[in-house]
LUMZABA-471768 format. One record per atom (N, C-alpha, C, CB): residue in one letter; x, y, z; residue number from 1; chain; atom name. Coordinates in nm, 2 decimals, decimal comma. Atoms other than C-alpha are relative to their C-alpha. Last residue first. Glycine has a CB too. Example, Ala and Ser with C-alpha at 12.3 -4.5 7.8 and 13.67 -1.06 7.14 Angstrom:
2
{node "S" {-0,09 -0,11 0,00} 2 "A" "N"}
{node "S" {1,37 -0,11 0,71} 2 "A" "CA"}
{node "S" {-0,08 0,11 0,08} 2 "A" "C"}
{node "S" {0,04 0,05 -0,14} 2 "A" "CB"}
{node "A" {0,09 -0,12 0,00} 1 "A" "N"}
{node "A" {1,23 -0,45 0,78} 1 "A" "CA"}
{node "A" {0,09 0,12 0,00} 1 "A" "C"}
{node "A" {-0,10 0,00 0,12} 1 "A" "CB"}
This chain:
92
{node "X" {-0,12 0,08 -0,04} 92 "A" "N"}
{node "X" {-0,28 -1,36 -0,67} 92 "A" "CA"}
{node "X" {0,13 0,09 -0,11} 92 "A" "C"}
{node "X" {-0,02 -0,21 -0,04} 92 "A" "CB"}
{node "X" {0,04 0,14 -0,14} 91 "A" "N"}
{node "X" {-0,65 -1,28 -0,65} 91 "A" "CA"}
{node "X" {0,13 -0,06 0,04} 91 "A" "C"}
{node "X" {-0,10 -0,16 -0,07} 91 "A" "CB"}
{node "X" {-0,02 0,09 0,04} 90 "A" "N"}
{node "X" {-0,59 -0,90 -0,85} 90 "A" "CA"}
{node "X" {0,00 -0,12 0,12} 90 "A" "C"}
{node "X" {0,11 0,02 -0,07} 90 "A" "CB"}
{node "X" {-0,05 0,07 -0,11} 89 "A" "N"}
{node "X" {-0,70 -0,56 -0,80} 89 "A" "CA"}
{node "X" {0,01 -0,18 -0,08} 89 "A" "C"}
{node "X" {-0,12 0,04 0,16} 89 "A" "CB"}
{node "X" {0,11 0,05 -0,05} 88 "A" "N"}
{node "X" {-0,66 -0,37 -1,12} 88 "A" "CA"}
{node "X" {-0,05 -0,05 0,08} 88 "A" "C"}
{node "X" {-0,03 -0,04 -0,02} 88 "A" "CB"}
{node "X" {0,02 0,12 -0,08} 87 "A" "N"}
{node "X" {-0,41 -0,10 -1,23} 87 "A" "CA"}
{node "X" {-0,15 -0,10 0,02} 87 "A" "C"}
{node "X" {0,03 0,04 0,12} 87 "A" "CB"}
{node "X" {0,12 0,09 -0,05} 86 "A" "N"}
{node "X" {-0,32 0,14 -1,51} 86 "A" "CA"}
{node "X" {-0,01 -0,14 0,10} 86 "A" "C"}
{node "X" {-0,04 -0,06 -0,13} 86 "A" "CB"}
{node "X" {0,00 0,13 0,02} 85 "A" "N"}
{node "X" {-0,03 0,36 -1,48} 85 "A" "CA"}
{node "X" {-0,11 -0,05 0,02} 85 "A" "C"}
{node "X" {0,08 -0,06 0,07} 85 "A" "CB"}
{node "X" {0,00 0,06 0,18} 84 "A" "N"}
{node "X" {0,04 0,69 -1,54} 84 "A" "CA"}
{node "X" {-0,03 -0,10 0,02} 84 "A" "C"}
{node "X" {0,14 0,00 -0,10} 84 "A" "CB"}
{node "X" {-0,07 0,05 0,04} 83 "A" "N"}
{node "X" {0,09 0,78 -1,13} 83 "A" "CA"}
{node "X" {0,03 -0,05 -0,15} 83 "A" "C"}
{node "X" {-0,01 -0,05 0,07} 83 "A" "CB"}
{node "X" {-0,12 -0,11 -0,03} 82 "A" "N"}
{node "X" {-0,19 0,89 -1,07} 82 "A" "CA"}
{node "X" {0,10 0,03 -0,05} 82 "A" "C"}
{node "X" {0,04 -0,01 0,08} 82 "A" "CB"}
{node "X" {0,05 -0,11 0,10} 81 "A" "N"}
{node "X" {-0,36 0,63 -1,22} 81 "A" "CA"}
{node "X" {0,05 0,07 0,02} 81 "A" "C"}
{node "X" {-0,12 0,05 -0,01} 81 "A" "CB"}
{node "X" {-0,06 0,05 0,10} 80 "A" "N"}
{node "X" {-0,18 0,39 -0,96} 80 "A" "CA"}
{node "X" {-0,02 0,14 -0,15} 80 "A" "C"}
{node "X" {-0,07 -0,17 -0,02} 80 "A" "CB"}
{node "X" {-0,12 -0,04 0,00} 79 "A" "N"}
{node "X" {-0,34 0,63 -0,73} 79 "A" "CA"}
{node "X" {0,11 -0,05 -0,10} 79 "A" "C"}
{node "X" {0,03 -0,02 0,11} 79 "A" "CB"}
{node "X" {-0,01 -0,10 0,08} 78 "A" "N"}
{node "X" {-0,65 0,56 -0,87} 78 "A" "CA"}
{node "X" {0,12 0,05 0,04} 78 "A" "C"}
{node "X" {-0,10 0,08 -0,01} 78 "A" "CB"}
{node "X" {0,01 -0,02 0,16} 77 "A" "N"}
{node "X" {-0,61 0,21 -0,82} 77 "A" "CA"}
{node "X" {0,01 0,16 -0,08} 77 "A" "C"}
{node "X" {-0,13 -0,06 -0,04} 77 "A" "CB"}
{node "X" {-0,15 0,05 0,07} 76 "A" "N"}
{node "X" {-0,53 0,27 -0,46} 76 "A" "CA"}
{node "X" {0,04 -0,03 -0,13} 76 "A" "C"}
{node "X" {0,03 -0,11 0,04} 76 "A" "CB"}
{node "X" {-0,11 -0,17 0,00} 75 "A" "N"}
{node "X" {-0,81 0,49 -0,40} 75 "A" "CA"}
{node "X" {0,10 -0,06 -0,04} 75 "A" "C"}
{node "X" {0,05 0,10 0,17} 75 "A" "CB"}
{node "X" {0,04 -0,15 0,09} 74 "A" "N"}
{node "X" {-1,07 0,24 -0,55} 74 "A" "CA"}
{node "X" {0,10 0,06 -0,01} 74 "A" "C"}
{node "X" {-0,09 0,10 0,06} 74 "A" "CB"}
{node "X" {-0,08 0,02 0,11} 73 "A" "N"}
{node "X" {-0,88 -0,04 -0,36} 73 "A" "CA"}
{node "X" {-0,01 0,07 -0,06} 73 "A" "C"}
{node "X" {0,01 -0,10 -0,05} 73 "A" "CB"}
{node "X" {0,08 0,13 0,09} 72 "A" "N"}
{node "X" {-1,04 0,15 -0,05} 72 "A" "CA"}
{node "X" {0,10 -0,05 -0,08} 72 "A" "C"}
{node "X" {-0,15 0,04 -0,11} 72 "A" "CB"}
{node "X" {-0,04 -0,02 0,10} 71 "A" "N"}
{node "X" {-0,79 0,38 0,23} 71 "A" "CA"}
{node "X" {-0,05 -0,16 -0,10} 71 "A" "C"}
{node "X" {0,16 0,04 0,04} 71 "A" "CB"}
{node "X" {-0,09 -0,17 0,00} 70 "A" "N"}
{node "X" {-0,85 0,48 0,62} 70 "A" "CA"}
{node "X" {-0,02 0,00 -0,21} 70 "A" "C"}
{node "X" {0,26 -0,02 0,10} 70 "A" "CB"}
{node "X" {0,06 -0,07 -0,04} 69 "A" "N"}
{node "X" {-1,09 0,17 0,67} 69 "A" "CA"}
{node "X" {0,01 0,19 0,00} 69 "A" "C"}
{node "X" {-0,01 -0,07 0,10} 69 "A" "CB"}
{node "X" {0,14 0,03 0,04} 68 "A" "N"}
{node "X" {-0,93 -0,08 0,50} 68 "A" "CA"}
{node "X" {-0,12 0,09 0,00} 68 "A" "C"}
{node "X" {-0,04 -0,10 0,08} 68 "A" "CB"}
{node "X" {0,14 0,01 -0,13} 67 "A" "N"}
{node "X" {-0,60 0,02 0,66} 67 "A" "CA"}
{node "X" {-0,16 0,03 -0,13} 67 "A" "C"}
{node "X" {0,03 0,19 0,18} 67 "A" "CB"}
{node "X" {0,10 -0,09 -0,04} 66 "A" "N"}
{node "X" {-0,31 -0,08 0,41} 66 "A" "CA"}
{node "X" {-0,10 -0,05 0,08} 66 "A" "C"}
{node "X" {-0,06 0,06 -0,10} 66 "A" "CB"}
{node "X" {0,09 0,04 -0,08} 65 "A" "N"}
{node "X" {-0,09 -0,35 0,26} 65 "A" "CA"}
{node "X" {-0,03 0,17 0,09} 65 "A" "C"}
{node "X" {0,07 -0,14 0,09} 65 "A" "CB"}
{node "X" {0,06 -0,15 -0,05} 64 "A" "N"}
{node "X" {-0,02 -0,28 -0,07} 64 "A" "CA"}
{node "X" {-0,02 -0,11 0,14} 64 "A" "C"}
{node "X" {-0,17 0,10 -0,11} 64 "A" "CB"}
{node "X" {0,05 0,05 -0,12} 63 "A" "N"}
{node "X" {0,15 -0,53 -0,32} 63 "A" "CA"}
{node "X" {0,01 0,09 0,14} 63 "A" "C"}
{node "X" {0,08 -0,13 0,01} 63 "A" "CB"}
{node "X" {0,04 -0,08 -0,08} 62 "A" "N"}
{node "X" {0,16 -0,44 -0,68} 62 "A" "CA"}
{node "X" {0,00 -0,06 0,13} 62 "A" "C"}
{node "X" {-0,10 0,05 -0,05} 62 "A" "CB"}
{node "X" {0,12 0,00 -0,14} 61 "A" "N"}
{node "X" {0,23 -0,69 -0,93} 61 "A" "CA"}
{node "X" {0,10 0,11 0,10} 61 "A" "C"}
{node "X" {-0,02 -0,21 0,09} 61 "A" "CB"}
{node "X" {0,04 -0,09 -0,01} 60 "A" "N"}
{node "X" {0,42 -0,62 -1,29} 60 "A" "CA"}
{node "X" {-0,16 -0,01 0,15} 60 "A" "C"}
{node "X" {0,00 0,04 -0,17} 60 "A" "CB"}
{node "X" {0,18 0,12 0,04} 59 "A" "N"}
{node "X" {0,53 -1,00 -1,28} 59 "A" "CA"}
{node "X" {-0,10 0,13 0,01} 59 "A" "C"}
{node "X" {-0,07 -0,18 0,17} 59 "A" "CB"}
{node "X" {-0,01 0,13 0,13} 58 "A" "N"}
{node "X" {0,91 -0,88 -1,36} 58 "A" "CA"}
{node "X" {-0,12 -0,04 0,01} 58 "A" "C"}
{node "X" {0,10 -0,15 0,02} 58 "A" "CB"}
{node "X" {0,01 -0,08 0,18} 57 "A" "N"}
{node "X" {0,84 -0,52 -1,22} 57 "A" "CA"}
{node "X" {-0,01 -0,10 -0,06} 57 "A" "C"}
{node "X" {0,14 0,11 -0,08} 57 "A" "CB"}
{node "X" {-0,08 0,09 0,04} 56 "A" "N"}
{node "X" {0,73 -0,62 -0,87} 56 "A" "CA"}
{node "X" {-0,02 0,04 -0,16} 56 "A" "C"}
{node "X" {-0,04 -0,15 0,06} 56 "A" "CB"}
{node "X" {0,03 0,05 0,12} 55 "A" "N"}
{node "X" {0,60 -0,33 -0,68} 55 "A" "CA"}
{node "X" {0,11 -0,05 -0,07} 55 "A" "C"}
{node "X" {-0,06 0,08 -0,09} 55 "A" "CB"}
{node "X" {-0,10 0,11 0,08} 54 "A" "N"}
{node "X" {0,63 -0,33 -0,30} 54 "A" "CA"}
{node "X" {-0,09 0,03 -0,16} 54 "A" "C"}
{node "X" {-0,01 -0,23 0,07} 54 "A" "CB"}
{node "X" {0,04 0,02 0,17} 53 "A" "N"}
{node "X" {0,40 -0,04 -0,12} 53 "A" "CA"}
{node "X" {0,15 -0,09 -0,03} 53 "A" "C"}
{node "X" {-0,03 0,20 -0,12} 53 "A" "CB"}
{node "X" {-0,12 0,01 0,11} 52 "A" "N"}
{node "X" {0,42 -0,04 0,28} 52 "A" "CA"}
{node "X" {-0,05 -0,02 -0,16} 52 "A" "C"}
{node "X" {0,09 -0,13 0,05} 52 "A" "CB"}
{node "X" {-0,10 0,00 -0,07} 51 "A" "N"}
{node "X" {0,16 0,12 0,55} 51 "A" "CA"}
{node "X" {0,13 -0,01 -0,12} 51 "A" "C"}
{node "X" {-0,02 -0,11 0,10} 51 "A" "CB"}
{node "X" {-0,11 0,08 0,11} 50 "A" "N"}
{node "X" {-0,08 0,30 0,32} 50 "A" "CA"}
{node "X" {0,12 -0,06 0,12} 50 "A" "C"}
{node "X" {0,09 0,14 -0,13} 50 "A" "CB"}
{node "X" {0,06 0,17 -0,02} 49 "A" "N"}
{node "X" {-0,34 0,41 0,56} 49 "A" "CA"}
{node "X" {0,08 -0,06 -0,07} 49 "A" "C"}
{node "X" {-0,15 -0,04 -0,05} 49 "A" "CB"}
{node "X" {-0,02 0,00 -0,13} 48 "A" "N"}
{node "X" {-0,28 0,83 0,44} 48 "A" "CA"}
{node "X" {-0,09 -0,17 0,05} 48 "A" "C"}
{node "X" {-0,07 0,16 0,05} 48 "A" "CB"}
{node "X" {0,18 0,03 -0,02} 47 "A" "N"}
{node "X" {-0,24 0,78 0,06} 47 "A" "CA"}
{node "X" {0,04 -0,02 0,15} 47 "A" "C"}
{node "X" {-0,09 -0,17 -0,10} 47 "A" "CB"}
{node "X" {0,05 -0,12 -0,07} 46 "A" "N"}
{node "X" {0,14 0,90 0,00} 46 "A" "CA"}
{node "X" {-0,10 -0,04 0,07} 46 "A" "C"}
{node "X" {-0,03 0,11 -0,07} 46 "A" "CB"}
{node "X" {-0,05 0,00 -0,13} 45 "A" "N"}
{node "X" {0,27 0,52 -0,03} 45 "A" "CA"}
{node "X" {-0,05 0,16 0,04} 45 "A" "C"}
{node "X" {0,19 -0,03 0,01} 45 "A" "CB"}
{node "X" {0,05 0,09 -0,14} 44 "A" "N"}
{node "X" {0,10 0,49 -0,34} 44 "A" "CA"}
{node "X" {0,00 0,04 0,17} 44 "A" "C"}
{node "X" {0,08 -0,12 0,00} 44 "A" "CB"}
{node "X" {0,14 -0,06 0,04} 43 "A" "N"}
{node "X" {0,22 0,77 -0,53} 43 "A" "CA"}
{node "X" {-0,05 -0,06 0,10} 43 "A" "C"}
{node "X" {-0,06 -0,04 -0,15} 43 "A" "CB"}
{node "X" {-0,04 -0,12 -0,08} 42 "A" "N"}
{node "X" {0,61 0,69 -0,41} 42 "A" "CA"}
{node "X" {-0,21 0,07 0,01} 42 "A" "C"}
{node "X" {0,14 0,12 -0,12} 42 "A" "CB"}
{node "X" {-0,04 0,03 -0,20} 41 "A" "N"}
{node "X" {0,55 0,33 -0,47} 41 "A" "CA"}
{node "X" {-0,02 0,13 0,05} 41 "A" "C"}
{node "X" {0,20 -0,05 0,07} 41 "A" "CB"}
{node "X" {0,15 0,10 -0,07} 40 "A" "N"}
{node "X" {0,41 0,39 -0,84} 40 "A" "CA"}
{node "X" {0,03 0,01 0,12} 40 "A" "C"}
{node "X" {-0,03 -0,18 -0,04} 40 "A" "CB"}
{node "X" {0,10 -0,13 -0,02} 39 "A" "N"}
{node "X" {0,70 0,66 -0,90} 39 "A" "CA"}
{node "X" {-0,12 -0,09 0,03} 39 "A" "C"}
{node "X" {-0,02 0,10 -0,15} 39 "A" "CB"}
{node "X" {0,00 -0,07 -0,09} 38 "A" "N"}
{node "X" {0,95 0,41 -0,77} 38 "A" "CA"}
{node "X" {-0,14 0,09 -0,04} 38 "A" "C"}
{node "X" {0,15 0,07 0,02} 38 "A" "CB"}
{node "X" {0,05 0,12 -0,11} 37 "A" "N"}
{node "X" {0,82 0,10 -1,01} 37 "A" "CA"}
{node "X" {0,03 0,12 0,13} 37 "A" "C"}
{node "X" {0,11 -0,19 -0,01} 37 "A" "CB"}
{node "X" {0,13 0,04 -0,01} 36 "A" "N"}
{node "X" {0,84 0,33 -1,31} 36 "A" "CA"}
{node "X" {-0,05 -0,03 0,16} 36 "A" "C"}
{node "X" {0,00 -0,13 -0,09} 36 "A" "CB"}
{node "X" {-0,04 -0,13 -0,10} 35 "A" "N"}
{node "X" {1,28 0,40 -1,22} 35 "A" "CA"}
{node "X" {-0,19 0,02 -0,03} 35 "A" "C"}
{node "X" {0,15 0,17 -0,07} 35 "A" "CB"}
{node "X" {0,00 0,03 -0,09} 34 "A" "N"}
{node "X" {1,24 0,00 -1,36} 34 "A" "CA"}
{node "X" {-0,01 0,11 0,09} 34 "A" "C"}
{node "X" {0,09 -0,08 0,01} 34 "A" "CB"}
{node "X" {-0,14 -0,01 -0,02} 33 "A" "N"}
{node "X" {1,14 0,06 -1,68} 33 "A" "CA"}
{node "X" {-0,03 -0,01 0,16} 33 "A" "C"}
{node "X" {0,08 0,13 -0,07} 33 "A" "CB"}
{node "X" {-0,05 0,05 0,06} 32 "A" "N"}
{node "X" {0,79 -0,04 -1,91} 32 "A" "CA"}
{node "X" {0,22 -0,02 0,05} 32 "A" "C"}
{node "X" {-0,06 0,07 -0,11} 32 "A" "CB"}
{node "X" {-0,17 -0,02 -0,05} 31 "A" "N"}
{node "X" {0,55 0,03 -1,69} 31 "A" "CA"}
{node "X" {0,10 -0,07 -0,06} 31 "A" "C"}
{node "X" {0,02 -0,04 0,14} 31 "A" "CB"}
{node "X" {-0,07 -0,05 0,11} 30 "A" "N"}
{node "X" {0,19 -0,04 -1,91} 30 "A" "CA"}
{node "X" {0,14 0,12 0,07} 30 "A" "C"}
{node "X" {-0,13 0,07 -0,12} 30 "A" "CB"}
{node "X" {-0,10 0,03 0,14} 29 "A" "N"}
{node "X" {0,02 -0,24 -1,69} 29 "A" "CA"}
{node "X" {0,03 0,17 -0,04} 29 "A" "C"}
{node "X" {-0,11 -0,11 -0,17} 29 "A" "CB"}
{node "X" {-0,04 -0,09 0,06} 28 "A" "N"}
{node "X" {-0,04 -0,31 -1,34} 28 "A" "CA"}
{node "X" {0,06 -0,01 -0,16} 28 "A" "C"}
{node "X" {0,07 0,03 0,09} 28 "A" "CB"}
{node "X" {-0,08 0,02 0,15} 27 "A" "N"}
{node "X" {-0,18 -0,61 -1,16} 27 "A" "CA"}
{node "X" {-0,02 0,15 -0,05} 27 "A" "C"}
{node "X" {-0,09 -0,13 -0,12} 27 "A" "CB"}
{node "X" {0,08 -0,03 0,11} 26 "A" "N"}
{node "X" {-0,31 -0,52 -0,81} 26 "A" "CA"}
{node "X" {0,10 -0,04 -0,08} 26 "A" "C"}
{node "X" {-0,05 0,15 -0,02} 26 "A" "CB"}
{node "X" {-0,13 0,06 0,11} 25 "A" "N"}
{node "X" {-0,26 -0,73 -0,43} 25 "A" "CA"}
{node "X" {-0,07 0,11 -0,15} 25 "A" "C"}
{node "X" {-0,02 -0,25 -0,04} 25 "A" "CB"}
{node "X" {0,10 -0,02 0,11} 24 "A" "N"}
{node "X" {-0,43 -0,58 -0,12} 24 "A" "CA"}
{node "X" {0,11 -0,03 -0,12} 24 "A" "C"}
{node "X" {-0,08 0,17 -0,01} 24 "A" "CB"}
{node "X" {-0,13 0,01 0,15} 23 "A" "N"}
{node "X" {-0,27 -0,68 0,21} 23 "A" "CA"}
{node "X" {-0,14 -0,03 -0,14} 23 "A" "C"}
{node "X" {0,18 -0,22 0,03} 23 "A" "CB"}
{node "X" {0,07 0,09 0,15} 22 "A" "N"}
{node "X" {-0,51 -0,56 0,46} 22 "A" "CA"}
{node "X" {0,08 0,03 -0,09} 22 "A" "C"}
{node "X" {-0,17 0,04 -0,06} 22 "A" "CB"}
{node "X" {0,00 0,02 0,14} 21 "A" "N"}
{node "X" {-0,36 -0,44 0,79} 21 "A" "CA"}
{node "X" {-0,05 -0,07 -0,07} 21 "A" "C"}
{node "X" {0,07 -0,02 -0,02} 21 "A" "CB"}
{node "X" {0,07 0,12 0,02} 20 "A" "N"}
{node "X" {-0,51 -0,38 1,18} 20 "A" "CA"}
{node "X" {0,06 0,04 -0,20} 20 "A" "C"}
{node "X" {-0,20 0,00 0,06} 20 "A" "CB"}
{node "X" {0,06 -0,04 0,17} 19 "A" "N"}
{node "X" {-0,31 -0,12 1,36} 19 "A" "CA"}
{node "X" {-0,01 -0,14 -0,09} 19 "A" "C"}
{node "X" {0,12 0,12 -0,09} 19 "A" "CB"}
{node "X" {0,01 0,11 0,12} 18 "A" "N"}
{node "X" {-0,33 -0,12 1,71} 18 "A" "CA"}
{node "X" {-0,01 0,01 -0,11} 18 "A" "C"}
{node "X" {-0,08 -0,07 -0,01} 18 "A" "CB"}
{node "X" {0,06 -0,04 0,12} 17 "A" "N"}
{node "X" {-0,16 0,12 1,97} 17 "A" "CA"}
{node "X" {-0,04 -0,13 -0,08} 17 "A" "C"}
{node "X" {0,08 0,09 -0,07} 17 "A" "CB"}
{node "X" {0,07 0,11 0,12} 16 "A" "N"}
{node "X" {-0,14 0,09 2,32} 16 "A" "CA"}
{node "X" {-0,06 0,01 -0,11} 16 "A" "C"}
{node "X" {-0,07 -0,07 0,05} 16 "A" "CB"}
{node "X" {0,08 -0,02 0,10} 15 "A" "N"}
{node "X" {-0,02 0,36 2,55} 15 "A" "CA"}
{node "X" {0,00 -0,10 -0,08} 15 "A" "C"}
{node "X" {0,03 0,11 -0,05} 15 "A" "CB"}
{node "X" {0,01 0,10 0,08} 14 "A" "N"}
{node "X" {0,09 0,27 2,93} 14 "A" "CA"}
{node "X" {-0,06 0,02 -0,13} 14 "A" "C"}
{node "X" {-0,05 -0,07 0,07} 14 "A" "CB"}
{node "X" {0,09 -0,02 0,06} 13 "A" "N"}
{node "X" {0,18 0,64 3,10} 13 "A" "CA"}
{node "X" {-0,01 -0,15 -0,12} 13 "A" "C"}
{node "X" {0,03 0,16 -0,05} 13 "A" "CB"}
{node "X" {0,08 0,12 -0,12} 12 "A" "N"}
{node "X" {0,46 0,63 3,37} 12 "A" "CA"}
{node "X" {-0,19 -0,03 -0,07} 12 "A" "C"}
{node "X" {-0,01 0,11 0,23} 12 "A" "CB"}
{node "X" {0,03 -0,08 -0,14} 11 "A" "N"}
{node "X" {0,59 0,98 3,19} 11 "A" "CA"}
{node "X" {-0,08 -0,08 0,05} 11 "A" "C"}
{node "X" {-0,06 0,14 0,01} 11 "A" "CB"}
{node "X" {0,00 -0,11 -0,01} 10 "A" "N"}
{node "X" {0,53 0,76 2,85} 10 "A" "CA"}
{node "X" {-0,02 0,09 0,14} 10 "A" "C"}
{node "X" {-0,09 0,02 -0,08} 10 "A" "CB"}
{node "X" {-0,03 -0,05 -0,13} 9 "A" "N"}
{node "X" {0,55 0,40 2,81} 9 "A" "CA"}
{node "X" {0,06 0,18 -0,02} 9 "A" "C"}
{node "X" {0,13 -0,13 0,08} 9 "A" "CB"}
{node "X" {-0,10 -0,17 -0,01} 8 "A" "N"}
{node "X" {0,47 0,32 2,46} 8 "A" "CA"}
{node "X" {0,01 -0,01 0,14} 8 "A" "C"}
{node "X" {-0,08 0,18 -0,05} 8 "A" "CB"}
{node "X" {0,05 -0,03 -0,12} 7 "A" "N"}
{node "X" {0,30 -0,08 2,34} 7 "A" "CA"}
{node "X" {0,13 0,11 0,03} 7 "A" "C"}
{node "X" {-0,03 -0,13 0,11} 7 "A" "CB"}
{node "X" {-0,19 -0,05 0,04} 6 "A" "N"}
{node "X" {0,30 -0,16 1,96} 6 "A" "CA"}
{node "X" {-0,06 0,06 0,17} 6 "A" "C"}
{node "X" {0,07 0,18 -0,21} 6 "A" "CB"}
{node "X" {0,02 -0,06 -0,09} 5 "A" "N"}
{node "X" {0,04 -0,43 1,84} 5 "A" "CA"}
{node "X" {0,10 0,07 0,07} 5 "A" "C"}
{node "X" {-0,06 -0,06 0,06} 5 "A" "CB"}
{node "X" {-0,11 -0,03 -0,08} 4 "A" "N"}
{node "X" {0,03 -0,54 1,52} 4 "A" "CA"}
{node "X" {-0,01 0,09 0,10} 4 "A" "C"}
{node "X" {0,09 0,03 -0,06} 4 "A" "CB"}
{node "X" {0,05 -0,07 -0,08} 3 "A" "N"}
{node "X" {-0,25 -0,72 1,31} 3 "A" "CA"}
{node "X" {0,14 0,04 0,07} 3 "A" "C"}
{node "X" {-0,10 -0,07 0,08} 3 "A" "CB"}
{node "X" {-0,09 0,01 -0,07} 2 "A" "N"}
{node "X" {-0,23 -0,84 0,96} 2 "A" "CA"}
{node "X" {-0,01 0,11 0,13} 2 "A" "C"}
{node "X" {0,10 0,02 -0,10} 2 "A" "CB"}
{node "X" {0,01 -0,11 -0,09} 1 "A" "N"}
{node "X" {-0,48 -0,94 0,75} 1 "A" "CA"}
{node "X" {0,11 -0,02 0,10} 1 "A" "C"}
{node "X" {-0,13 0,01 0,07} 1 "A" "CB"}
């Protein structure tokens, strides 16, 4: 998990934002080219809680980190689906 805290000054106005990440890992199959690996990211990365999407084409892993509470692995798998592609979540 990943925590980051981002501090605004606004018209003498202290604003403090937090946003608490969960890096979620999936295995993906059946992408067979590398212009694949944008349309998974692009799918992904719409889901509102998605901060960044990485997919690694040589070990066909996924790596998501997202808000837990905005966006499940459910949605992220079926976004993969979305996308044509089958996913799963994975331990590494």
């Amino acid at each position: 998990m990943k925590v980051s805290i981002r501090n605004t000054t606004k018209k003498g106005i202290l604003t403090m934002t937090t946003s608490t990440a969960t890096h979620t890992l999936l295995r993906a199959e059946g992408f067979s080219c590398p212009s694949c690996v944008a349309k998974i990211e692009k799918q992904v990365g719409r889901l509102k809680g998605v901060e960044n999407v990485k997919v690694h084409f040589a070990s066909s892993r996924i790596e998501i980190d997202h808000d837990a509470e905005r966006v499940s692995v459910d949605d992220l798998v079926t976004a993969v689906a979305k996308a044509g592609y089958k996913a799963t979540p994975s331990a590494f």
